[in-house]
C-alpha positions as CSV (number, residue, x, y, z in Angstrom):
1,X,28.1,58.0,-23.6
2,X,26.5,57.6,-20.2
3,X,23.3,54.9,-20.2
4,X,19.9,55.2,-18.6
5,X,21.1,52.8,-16.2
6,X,23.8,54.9,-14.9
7,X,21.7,58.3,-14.5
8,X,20.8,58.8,-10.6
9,X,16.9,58.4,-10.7
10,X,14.2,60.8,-8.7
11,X,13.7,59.8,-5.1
12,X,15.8,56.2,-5.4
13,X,19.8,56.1,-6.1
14,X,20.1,53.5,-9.1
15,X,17.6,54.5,-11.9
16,X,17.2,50.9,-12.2
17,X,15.5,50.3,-9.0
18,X,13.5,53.4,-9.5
19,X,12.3,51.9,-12.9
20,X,11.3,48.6,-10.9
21,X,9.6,50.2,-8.3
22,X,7.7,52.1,-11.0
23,X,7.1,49.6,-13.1
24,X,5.6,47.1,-10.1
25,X,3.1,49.9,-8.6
26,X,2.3,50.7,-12.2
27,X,1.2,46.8,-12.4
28,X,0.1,46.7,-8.9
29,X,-2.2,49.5,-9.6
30,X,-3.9,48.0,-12.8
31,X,-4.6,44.8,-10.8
32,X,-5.4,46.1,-7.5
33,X,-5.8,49.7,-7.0
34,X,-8.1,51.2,-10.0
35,X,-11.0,52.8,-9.2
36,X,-13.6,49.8,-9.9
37,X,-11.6,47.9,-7.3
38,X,-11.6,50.6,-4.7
39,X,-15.0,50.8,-5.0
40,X,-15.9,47.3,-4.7
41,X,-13.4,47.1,-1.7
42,X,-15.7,49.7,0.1
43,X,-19.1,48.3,-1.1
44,X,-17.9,44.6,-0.2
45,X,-17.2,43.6,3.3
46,X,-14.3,41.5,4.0
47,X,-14.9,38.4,6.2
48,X,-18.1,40.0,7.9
49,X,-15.6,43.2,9.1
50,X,-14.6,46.4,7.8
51,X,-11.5,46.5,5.5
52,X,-10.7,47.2,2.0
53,X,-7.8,44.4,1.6
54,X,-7.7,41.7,3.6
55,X,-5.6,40.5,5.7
56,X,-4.3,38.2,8.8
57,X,-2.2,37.6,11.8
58,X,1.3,37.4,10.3
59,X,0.3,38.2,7.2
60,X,3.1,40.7,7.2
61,X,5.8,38.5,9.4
62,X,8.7,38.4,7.0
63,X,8.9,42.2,8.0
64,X,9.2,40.7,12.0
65,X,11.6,38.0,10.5
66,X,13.8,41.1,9.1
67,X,13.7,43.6,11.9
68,X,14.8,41.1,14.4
69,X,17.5,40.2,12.7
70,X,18.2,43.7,12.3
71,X,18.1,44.2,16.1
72,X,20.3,41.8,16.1
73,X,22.9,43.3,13.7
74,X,22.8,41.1,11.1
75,X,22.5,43.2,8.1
76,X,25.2,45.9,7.7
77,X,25.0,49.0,5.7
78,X,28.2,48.6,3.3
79,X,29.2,52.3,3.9
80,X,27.4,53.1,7.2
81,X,27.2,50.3,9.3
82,X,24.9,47.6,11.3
83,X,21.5,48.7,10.6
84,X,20.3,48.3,13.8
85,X,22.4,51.1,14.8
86,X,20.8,53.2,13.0
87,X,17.8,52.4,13.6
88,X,18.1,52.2,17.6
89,X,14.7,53.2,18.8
90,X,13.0,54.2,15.8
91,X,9.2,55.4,15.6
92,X,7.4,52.6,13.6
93,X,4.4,54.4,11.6
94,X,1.8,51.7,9.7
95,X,0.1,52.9,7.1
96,X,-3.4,52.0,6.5
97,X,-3.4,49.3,9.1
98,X,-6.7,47.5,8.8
99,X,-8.0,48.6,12.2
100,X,-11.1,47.1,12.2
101,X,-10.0,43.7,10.6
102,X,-10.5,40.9,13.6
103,X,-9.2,42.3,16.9
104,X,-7.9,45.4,14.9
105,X,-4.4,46.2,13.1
106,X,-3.6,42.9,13.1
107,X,-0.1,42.8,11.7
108,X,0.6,45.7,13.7
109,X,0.1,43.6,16.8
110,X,2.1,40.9,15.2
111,X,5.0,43.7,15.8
112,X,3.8,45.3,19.3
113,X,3.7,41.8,20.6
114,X,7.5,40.8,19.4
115,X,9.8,41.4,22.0
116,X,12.8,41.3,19.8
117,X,11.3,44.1,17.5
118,X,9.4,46.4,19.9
119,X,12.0,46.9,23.3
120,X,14.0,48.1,20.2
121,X,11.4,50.8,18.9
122,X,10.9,54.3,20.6
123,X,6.9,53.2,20.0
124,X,4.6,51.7,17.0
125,X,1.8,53.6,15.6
126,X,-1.4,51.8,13.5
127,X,-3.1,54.5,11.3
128,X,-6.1,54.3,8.4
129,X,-8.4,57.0,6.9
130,X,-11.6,57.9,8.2
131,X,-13.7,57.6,4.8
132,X,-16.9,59.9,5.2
133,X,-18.3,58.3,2.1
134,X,-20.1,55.1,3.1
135,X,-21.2,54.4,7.3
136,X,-19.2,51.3,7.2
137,X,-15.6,52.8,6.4
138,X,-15.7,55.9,8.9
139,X,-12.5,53.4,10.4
140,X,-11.2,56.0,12.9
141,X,-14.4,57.2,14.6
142,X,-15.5,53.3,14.3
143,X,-12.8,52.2,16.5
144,X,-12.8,54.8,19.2
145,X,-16.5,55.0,19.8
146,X,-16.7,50.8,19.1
147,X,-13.9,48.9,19.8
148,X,-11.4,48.4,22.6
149,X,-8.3,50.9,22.4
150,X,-5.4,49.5,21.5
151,X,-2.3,49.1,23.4
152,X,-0.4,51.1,21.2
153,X,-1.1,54.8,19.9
154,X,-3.0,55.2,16.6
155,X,-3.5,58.2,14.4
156,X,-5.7,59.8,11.5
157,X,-4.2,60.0,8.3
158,X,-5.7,61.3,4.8
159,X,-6.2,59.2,2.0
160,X,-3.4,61.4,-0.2
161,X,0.0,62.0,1.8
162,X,1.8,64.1,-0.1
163,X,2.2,67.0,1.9
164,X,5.9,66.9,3.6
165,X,4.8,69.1,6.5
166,X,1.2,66.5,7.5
167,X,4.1,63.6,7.3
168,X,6.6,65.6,9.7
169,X,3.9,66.4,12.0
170,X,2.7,62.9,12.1
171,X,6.6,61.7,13.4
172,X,6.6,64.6,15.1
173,X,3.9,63.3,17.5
174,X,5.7,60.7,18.3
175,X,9.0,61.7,18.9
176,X,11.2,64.0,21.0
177,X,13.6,65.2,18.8
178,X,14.3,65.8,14.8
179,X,16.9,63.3,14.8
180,X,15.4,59.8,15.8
181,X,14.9,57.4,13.2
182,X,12.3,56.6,11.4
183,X,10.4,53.0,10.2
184,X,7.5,53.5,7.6
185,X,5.2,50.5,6.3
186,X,3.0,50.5,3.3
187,X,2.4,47.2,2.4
188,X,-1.0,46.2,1.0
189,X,-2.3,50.0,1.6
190,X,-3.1,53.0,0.0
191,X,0.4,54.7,-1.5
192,X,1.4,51.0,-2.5
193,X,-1.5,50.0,-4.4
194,X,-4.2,52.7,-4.7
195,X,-1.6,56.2,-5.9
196,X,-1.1,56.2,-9.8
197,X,2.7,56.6,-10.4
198,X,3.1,60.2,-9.9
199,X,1.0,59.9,-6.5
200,X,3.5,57.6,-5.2
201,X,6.1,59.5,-6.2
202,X,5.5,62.6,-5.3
203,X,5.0,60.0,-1.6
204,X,8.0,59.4,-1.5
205,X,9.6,62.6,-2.3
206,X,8.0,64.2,0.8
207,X,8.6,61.5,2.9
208,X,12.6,62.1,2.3
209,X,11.8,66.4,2.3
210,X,9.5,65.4,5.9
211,X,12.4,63.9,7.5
212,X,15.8,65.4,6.7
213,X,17.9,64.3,10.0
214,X,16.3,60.7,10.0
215,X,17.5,57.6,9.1
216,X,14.6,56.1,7.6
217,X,13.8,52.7,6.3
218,X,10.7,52.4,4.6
219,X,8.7,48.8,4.0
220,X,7.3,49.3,0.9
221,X,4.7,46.4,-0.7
222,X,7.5,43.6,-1.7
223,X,10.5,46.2,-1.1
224,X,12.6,47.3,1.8
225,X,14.2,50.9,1.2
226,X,16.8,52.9,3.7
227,X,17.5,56.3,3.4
228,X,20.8,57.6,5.7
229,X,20.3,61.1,7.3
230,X,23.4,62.0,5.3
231,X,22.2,60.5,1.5
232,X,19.5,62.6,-0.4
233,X,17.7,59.7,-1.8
234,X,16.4,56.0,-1.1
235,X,18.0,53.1,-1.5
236,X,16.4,50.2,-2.5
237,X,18.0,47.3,0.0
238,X,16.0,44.0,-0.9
239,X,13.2,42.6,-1.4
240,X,10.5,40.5,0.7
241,X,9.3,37.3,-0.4
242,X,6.5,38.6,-2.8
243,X,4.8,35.4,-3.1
244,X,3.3,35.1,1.1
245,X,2.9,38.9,2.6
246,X,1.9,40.8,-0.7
247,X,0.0,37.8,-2.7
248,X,-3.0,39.4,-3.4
249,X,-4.7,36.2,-4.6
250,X,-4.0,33.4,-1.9
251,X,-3.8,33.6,2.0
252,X,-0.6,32.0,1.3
253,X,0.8,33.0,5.2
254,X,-1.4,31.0,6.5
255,X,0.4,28.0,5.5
256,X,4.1,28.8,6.7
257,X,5.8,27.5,9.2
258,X,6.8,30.5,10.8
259,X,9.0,28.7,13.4
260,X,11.2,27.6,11.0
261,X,11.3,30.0,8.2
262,X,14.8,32.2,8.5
263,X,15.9,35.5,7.0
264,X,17.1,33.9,4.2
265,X,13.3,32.7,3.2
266,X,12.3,35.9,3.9
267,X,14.7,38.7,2.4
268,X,16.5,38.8,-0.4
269,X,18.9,41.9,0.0
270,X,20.2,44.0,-2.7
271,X,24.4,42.8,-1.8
272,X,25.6,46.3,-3.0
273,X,24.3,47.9,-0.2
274,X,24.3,45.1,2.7
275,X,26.7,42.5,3.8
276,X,24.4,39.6,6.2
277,X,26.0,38.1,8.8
278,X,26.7,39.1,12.6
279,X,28.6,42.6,13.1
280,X,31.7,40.0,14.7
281,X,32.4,38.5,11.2
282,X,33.2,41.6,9.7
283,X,37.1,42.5,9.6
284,X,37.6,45.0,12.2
285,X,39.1,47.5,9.2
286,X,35.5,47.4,7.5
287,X,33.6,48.4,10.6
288,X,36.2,51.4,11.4
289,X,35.9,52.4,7.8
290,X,32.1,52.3,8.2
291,X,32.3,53.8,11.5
292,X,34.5,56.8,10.2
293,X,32.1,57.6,7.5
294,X,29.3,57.5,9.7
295,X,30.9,59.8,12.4
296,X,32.4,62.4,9.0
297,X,29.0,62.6,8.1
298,X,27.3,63.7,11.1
299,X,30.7,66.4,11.7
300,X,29.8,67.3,7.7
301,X,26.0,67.7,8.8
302,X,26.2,69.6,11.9
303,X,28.9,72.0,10.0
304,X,26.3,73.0,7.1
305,X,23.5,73.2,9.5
306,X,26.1,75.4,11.9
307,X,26.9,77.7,8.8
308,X,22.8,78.0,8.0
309,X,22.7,79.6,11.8
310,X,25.0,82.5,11.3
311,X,24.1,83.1,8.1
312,X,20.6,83.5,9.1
313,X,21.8,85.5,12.4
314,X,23.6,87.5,10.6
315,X,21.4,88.5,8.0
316,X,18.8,89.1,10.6
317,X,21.2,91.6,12.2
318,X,22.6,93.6,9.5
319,X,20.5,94.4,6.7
320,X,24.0,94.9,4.3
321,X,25.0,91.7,5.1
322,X,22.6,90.3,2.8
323,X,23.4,92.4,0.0
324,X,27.5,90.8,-0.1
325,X,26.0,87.5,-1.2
326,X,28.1,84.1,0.2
């Protein structure tokens, strides 16, 4: 008899993550994101500004905390190696980055303005909707008749992203190639607290279908999720602290001492997927293993995409072709 817990899940590889992550957004949502709240969000001006959570320099630093360390390969994928390999000048895309909160995309600059995080990132885009409904949250138009331009890019996104091809057009901005990775944030934002269940779902399912080739590692409210270029779904690496960046009730980050907090205040990773220490400490074997997987995968990759070619050449060429099947 095979359990519930053993039955791969939707869009994350162990059911029982899935089932967490569904079960927090369905609380988050009841708490945070119904439609009474939304509306009082809008209505009621946060700290004489415009945003509809609030938020804070460093609000978000355990997120700076984690991607140093892994820039600084510290936290190895069991199967497919240092993650800041594969990660190597990622695009970084914010969602719903409180643009007009204080100087603007606040925890966005918190990442623009790390050294150890950004000479590591292709570039890092803030984003937010540009909600007709009420003067006060047209964000976009706000900031670029209003307020200085930031010195990083920015974009327009709707308030539903569920369409794979908007989300592959958004990277696609950004980037040169189909290959690069990928680094998504919603934390505090619209598909982590304000999308029912299926919403967020149906999210994440086009983020995967938007960015086959990527490696992708999403930040999402109090989880941290990679998906490998050669893997069909996410995995669900760890967890953040849930009691400073996504306490909804207390400015808690305002009270750390972030000069002495450490990745192990920070993170708490999910050990089936990542060994923490420095790339050195792992036996030599493990990293070959790790590095031969990698490597079969892109050969197993480029083969399928290879045979997708001449299939489609060769159907385009010869009409009776088509009719023989595989």
């Amino acid at each position: 008899m095979i359990h519930a817990i053993d039955l791969p899940g939707l869009i994350v590889e162990k059911s029982s993550d899935e089932k967490l992550l569904i079960d927090t957004h369905n609380l988050e949502k009841l708490r945070f994101g119904l439609a009474n709240h939304i509306q009082y969000y809008k209505i009621k001006k946060t700290k004489n500004t415009v945003v509809e959570q609030r938020s804070g320099r460093k609000r978000l630093y355990d997120h700076n905390i984690i991607l140093r360390s892994i820039f600084r390969n510290q936290i190895i994928h069991r199967k497919y190696g240092p993650l800041g390999d594969l990660l190597n000048q990622a695009i970084y895309i914010d969602f719903g980055s409180a643009i007009l909160y204080e100087e603007g995309a606040v925890t966005v600059r918190d990442l623009y303005e790390d050294n150890q995080i950004s000479s590591n990132l292709q570039t890092i885009v803030a984003t937010d909707i540009n909600d007709p409904s009420y003067d006060h949250t047209r964000y976009i138009e706000i900031h670029e008749k209003e307020r200085e331009p930031f010195p990083f890019p920015h974009s327009e996104i709707p308030t539903l992203m569920n369409d794979p091809m908007m989300l592959q057009n958004l990277v696609n901005r950004f980037t040169k190639d189909q290959y690069a990775p990928v680094i998504f944030r919603s934390t505090n934002s619209g598909p982590d607290l304000f999308y029912t269940v299926d919403e967020m779902v149906a999210h994440f399912r086009s983020v995967l279908e938007a960015n086959p080739d990527r490696n992708i590692l999403y930040f999402f409210n109090r989880f941290v999720f990679f998906r490998h270029a050669c893997e069909s779904k996410f995995q669900m690496i760890g967890k953040i602290d849930e009691k400073i960046g996504v306490n909804h009730s207390y400015s808690a980050w305002r009270f750390v001492d972030w000069n002495t907090r450490t990745l192990k205040d920070a993170f708490y990773p999910h050990y089936d997927y990542l060994l923490i220490g420095l790339e050195s400490e792992i036996p030599r074997a493990e990293l070959l293993e790790m590095q031969w997987k990698q490597e079969s995968c892109k050969i197993n990759k480029q083969w399928v995409a290879q045979k997708k070619e001449w299939r489609s050449f060769f159907t385009s060429k010869s009409p009776s072709v088509a009719s023989h099947g595989k």
